[in-house]
N, CA, C and O atoms as CSV, one atom per row, in Angstrom:
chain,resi,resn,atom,element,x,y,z
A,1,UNK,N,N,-20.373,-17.480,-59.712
A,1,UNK,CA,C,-19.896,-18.746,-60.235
A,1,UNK,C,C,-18.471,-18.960,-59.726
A,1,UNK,O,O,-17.558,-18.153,-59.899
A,2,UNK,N,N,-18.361,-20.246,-59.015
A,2,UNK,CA,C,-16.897,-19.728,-57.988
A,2,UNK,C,C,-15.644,-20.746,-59.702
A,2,UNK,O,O,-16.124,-21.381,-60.642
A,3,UNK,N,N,-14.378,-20.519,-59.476
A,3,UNK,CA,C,-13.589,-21.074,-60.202
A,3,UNK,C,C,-14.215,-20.542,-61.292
A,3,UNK,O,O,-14.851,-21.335,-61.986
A,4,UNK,N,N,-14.183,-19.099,-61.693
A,4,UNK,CA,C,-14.642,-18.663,-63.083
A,4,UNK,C,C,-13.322,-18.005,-63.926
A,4,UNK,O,O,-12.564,-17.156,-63.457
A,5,UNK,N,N,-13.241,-18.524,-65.105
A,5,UNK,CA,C,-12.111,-18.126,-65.938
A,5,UNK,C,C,-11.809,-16.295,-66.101
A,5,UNK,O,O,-10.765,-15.818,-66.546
A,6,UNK,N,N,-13.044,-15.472,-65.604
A,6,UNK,CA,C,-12.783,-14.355,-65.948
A,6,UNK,C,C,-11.717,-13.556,-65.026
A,6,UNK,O,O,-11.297,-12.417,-65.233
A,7,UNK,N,N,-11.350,-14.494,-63.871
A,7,UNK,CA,C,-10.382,-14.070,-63.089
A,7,UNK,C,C,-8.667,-13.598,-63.656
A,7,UNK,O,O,-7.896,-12.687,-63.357
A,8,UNK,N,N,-8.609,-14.977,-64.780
A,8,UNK,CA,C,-7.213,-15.115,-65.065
A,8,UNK,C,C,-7.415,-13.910,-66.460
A,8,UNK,O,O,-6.859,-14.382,-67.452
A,9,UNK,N,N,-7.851,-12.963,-66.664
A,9,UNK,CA,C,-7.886,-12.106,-67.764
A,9,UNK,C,C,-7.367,-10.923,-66.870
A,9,UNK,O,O,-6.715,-10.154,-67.576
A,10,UNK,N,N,-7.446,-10.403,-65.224
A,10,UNK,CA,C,-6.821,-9.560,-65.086
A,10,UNK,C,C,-5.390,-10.001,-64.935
A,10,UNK,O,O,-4.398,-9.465,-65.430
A,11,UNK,N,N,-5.456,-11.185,-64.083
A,11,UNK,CA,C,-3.640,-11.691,-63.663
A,11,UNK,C,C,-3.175,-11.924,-65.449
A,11,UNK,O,O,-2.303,-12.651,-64.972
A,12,UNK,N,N,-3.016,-11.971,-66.503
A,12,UNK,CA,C,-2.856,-11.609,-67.454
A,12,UNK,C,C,-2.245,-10.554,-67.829
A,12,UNK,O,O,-1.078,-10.445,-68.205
A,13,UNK,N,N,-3.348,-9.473,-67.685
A,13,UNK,CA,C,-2.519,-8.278,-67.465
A,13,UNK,C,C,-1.373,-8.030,-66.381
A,13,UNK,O,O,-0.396,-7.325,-66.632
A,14,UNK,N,N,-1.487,-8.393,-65.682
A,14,UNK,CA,C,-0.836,-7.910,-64.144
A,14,UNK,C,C,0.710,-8.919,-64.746
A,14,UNK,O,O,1.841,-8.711,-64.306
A,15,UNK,N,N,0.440,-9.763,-65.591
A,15,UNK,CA,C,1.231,-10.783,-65.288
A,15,UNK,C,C,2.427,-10.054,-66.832
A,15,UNK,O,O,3.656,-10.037,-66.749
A,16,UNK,N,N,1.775,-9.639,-67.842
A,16,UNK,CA,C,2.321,-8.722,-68.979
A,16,UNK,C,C,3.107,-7.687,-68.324
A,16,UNK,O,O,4.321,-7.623,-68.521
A,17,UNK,N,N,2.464,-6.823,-67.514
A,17,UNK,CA,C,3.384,-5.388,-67.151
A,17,UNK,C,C,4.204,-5.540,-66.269
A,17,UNK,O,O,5.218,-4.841,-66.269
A,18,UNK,N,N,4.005,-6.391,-65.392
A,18,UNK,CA,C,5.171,-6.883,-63.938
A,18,UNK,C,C,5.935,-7.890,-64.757
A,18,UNK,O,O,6.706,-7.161,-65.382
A,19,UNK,N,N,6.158,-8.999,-65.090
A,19,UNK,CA,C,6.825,-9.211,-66.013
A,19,UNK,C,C,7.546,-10.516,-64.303
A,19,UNK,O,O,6.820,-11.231,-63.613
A,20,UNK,N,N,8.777,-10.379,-64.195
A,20,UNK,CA,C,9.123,-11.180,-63.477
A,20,UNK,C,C,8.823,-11.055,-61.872
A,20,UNK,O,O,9.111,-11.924,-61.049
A,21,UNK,N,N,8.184,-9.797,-61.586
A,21,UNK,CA,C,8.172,-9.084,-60.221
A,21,UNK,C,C,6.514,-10.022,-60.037
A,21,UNK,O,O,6.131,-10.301,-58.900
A,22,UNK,N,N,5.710,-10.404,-61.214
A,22,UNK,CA,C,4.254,-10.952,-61.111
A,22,UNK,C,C,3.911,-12.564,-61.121
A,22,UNK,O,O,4.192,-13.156,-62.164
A,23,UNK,N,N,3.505,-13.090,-60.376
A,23,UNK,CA,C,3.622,-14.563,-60.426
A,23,UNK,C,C,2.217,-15.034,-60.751
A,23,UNK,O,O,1.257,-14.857,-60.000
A,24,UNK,N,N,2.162,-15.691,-62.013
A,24,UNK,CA,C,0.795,-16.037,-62.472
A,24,UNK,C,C,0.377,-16.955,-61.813
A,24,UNK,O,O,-0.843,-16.923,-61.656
A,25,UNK,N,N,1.000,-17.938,-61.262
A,25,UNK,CA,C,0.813,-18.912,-60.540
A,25,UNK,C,C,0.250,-18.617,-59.022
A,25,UNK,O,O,-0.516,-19.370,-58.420
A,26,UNK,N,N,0.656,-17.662,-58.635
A,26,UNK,CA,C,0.249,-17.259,-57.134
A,26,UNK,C,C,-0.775,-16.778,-57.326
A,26,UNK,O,O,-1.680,-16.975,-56.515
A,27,UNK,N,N,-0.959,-16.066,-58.347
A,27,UNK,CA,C,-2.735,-15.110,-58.709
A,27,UNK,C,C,-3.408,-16.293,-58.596
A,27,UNK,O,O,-4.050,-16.556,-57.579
A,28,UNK,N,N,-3.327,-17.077,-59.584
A,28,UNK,CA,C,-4.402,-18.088,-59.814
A,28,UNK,C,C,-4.382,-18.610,-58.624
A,28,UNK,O,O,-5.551,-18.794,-58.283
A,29,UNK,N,N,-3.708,-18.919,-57.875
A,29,UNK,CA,C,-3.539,-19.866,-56.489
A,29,UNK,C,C,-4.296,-19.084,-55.649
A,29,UNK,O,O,-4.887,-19.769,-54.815
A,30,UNK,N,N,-4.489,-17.937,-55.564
A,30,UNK,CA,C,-5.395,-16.804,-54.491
A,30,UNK,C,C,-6.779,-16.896,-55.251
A,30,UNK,O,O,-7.763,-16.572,-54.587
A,31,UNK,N,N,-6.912,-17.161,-56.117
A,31,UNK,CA,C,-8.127,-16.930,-56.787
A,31,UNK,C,C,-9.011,-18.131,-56.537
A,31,UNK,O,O,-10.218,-17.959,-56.364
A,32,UNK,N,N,-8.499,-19.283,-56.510
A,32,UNK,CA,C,-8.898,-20.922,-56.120
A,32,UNK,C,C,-8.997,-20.886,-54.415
A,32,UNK,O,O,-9.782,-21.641,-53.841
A,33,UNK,N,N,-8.195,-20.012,-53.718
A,33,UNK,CA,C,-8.237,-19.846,-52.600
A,33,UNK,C,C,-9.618,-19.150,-51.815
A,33,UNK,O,O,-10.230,-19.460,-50.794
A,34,UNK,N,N,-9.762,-18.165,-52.725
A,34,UNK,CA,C,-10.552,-17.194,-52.148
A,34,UNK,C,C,-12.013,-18.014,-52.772
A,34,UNK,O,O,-12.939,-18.018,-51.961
A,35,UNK,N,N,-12.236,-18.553,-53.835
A,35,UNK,CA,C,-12.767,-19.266,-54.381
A,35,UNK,C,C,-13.204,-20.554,-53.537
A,35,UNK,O,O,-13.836,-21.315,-54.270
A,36,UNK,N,N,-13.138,-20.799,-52.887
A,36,UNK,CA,C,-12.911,-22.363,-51.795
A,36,UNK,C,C,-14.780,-22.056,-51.162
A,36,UNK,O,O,-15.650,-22.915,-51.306
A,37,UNK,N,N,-15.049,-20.633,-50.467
A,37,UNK,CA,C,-15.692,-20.441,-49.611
A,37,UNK,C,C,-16.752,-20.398,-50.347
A,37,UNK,O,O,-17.737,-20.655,-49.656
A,38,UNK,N,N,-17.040,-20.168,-51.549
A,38,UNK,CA,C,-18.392,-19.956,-52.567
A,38,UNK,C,C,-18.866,-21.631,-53.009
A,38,UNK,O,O,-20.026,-22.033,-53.106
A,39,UNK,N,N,-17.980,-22.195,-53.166
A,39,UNK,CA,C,-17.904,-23.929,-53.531
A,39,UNK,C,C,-18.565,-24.956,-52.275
A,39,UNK,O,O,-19.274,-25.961,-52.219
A,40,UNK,N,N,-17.947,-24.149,-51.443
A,40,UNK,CA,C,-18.059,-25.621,-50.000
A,40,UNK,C,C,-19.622,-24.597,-49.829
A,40,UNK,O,O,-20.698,-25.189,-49.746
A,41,UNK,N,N,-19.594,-23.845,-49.812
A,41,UNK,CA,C,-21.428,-23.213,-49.407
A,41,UNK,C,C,-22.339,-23.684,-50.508
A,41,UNK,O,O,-23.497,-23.993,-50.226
A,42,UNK,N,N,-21.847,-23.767,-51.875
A,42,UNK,CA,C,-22.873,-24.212,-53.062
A,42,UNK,C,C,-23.191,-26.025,-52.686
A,42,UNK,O,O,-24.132,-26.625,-53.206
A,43,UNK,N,N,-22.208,-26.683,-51.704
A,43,UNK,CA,C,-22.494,-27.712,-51.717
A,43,UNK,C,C,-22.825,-28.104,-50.490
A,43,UNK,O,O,-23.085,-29.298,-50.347
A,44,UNK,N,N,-22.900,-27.157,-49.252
A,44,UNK,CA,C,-23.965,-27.401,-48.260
A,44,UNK,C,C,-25.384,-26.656,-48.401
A,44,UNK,O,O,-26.143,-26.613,-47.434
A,45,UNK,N,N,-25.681,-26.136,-49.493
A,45,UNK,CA,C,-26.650,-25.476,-49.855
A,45,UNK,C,C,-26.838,-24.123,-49.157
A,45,UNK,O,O,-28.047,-23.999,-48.966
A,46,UNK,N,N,-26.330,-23.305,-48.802
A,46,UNK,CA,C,-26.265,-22.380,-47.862
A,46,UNK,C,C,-27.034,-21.142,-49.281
A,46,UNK,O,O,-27.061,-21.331,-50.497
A,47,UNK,N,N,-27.372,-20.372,-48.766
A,47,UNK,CA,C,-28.368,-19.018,-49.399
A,47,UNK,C,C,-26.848,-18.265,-49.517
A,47,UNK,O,O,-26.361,-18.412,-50.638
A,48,UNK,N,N,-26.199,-17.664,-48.788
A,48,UNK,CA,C,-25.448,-16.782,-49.145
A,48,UNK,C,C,-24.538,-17.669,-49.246
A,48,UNK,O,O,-24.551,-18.661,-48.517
A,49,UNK,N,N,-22.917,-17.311,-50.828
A,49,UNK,CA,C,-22.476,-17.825,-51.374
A,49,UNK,C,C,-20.841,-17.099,-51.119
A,49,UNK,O,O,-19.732,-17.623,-51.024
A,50,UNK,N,N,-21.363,-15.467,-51.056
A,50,UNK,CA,C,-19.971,-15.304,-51.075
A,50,UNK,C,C,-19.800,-14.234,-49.639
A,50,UNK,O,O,-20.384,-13.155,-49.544
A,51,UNK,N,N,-18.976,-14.747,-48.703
A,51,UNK,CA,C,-19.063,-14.690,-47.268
A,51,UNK,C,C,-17.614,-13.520,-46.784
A,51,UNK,O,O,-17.279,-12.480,-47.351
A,52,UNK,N,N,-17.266,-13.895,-46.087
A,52,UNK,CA,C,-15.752,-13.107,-45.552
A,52,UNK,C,C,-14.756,-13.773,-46.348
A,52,UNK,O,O,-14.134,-14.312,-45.433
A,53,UNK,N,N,-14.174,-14.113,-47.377
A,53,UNK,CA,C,-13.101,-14.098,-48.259
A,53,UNK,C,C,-13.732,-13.317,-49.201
A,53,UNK,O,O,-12.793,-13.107,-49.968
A,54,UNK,N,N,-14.692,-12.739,-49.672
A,54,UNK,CA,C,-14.844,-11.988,-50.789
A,54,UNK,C,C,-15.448,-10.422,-49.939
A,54,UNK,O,O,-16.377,-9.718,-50.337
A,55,UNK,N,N,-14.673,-10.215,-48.815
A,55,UNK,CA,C,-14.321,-8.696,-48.294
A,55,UNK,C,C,-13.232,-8.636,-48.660
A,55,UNK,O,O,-12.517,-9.409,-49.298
A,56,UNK,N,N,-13.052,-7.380,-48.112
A,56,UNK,CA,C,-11.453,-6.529,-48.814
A,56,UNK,C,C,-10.743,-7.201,-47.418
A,56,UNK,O,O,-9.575,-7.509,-47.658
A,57,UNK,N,N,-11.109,-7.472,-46.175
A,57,UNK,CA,C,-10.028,-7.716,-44.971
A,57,UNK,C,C,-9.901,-9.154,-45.161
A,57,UNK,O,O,-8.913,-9.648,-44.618
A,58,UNK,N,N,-10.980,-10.269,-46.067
A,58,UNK,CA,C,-10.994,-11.523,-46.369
A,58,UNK,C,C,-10.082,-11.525,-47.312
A,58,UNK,O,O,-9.210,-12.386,-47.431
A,59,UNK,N,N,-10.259,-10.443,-48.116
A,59,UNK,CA,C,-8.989,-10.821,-49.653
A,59,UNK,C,C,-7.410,-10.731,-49.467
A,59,UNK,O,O,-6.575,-11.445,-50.023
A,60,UNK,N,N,-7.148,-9.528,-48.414
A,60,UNK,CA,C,-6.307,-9.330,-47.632
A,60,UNK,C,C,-5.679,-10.453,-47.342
A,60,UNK,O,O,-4.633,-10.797,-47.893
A,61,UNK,N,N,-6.472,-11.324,-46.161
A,61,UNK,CA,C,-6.002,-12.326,-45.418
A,61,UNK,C,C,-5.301,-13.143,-46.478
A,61,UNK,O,O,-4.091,-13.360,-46.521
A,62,UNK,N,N,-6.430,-13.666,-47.526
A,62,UNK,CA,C,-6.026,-14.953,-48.352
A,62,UNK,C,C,-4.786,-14.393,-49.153
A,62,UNK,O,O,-3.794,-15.119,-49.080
A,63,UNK,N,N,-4.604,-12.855,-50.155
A,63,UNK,CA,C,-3.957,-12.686,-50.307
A,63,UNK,C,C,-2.343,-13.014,-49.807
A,63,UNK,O,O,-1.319,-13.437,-50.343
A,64,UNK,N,N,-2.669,-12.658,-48.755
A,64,UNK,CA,C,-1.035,-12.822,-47.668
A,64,UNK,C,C,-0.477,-13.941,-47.764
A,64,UNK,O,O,0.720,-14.101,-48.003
A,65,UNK,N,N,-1.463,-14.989,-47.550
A,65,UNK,CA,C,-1.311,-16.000,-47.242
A,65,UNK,C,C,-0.623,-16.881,-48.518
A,65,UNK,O,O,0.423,-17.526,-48.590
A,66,UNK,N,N,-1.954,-16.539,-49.712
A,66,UNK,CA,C,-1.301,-17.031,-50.852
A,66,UNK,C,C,0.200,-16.536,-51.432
A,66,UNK,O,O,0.954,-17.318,-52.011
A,67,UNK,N,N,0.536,-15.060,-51.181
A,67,UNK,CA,C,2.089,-14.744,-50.748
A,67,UNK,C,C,3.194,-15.705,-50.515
A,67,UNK,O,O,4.205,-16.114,-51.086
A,68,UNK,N,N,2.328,-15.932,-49.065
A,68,UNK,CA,C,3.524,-16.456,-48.100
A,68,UNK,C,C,3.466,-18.010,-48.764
A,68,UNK,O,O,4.425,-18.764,-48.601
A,69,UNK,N,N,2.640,-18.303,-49.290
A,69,UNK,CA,C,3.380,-20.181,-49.400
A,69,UNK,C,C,2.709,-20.725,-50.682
A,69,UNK,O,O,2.527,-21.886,-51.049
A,70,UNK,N,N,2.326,-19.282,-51.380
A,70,UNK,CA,C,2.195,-19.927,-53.120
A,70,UNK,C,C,3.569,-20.047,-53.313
A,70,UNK,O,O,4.012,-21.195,-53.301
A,71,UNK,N,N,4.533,-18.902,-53.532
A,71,UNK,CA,C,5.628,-18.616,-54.025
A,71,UNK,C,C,6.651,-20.251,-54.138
A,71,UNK,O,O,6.883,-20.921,-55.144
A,72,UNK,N,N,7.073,-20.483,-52.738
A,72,UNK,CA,C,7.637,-21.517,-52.656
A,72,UNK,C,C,6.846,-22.899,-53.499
A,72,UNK,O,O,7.433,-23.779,-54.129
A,73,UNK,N,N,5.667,-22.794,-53.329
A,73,UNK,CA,C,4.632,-23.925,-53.876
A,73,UNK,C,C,4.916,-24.216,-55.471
A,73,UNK,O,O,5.231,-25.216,-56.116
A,74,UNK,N,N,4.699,-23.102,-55.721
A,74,UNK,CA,C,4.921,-22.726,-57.360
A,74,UNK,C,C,6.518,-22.789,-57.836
A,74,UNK,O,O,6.881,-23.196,-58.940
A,75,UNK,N,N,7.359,-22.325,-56.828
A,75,UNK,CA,C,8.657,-22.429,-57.338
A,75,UNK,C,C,9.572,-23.800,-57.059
A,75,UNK,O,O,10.782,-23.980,-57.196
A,76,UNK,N,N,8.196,-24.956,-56.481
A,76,UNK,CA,C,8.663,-26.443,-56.762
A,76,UNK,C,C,8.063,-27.024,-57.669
A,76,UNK,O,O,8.609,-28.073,-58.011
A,77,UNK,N,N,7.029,-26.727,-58.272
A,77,UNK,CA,C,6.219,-27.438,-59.282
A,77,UNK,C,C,6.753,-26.987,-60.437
A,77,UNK,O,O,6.703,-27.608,-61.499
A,78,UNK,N,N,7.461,-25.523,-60.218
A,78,UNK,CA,C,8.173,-25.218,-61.837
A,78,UNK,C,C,9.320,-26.691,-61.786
A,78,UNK,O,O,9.483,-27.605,-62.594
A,79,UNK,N,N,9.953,-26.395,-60.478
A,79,UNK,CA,C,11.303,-27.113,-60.805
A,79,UNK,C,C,11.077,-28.707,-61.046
A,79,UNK,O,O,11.881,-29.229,-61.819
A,80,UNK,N,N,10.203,-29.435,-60.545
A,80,UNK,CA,C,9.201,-30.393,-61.115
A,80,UNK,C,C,9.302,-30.541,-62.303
A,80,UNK,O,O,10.091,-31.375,-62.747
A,81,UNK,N,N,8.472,-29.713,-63.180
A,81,UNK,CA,C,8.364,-30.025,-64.712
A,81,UNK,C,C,9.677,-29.231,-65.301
A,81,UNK,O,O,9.462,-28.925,-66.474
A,82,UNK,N,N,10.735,-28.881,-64.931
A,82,UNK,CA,C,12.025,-28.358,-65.332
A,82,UNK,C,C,11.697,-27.306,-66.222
A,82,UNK,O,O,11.549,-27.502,-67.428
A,83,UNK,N,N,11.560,-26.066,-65.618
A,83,UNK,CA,C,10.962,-25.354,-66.186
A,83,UNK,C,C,11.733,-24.363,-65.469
A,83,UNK,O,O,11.697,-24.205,-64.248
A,84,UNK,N,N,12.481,-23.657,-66.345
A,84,UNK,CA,C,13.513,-22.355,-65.217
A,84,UNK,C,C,13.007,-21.470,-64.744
A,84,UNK,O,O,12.342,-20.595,-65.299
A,85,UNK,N,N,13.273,-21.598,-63.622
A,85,UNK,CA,C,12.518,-20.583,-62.416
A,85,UNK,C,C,14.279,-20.062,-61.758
A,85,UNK,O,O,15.296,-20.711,-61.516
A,86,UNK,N,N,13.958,-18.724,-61.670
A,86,UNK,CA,C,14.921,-17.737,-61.154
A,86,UNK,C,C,15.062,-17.496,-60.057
A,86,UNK,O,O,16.127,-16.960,-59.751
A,87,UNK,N,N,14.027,-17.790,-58.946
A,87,UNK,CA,C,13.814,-17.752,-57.501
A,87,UNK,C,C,14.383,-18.834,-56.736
A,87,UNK,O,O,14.989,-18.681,-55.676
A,88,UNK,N,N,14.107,-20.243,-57.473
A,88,UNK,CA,C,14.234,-21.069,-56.508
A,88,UNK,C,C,15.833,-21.560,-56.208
A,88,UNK,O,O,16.736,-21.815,-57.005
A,89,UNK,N,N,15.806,-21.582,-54.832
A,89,UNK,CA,C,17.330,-21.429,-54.394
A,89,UNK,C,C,17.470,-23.325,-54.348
A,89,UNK,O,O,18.394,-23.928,-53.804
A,90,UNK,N,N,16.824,-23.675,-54.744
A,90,UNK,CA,C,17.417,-25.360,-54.175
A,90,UNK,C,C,18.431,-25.624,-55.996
A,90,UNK,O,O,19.437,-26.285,-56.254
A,91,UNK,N,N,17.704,-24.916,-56.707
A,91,UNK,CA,C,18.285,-25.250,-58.383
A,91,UNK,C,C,19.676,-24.616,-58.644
A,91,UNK,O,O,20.156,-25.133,-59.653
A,92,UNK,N,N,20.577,-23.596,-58.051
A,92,UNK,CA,C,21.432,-23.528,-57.670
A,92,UNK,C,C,22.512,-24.481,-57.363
A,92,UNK,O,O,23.571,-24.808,-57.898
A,93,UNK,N,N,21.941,-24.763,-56.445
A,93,UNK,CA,C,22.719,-25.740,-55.390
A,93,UNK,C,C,22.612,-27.063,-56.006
A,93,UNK,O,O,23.575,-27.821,-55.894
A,94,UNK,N,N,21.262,-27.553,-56.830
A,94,UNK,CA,C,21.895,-29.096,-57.414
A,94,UNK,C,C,22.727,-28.531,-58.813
A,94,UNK,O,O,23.552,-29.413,-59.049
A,95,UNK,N,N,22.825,-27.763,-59.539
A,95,UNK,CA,C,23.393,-27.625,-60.696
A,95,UNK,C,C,24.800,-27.319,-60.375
A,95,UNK,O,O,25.641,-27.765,-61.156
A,96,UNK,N,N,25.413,-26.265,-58.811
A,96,UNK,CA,C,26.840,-26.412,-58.368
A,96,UNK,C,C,27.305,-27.858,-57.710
A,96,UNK,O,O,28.472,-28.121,-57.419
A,97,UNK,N,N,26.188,-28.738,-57.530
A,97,UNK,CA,C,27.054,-29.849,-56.858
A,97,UNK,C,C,26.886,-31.192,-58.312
A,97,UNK,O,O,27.315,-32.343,-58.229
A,98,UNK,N,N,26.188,-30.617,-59.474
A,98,UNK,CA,C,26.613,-31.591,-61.023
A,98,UNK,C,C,27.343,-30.866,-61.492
A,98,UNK,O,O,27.601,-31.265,-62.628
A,99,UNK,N,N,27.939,-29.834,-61.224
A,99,UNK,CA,C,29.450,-29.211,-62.071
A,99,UNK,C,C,30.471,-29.591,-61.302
A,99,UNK,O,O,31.596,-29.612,-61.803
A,100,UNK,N,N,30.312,-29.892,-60.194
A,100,UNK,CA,C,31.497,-29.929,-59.629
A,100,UNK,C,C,31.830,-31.601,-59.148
A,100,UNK,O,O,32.963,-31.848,-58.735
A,101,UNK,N,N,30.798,-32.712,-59.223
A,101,UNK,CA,C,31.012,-33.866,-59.097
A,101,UNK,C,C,30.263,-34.861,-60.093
A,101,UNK,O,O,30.371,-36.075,-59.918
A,102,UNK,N,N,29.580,-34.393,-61.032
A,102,UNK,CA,C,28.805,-35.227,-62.052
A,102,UNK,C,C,29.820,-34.764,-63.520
A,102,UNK,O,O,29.979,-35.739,-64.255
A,103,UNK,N,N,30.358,-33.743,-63.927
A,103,UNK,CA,C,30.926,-32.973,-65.075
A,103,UNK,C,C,32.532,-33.844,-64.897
A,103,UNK,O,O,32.993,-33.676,-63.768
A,104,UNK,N,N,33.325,-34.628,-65.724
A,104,UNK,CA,C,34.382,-35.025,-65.716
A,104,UNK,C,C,35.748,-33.906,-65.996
A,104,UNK,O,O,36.904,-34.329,-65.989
């Protein structure tokens, strides 16, 4: 069943013990990722469902990937709904240039 909730019960955990080092947002984002290839086959009708993203060198790949450009992804949609995020370097930089020219 692709997009199945039982995914987000381990990033849960993962997301409790890592604490700021764990990004719930990137799990779930790899999980919808890796998830993509079971969906687009359920809707060309294809017999086999879960293909090379659900190998270990497929999980790998998406993994990385979701790495490399969840992080940033996620650390604009926090700053979006203003929601403090510790990573993102652009929130810095507008909060030193409203102390120093918006603050009387």
């Amino acid at each position: 069943m692709p997009f199945t909730p039982f995914h987000l019960g381990p990033g849960a955990v993962f997301k409790a013990v890592g604490g700021d080092r764990f990004s719930f947002m990137v799990f779930g984002g790899s999980q919808v990722l890796i998830d993509l290839e079971p969906a687009v086959r359920m809707m060309i009708g294809s017999v086999i469902l879960h293909g090379f993203t659900h190998t270990l060198i497929g999980a790998l790949v998406i993994g990385t990937l979701a790495g490399a450009i969840g992080k940033p992804i996620s650390e604009r949609v926090l700053y979006e709904m203003n929601v403090p995020c510790h990573g993102f370097t652009y929130l810095p930089t507008l909060a030193l240039f409203h102390m120093y020219f918006l603050m009387p």
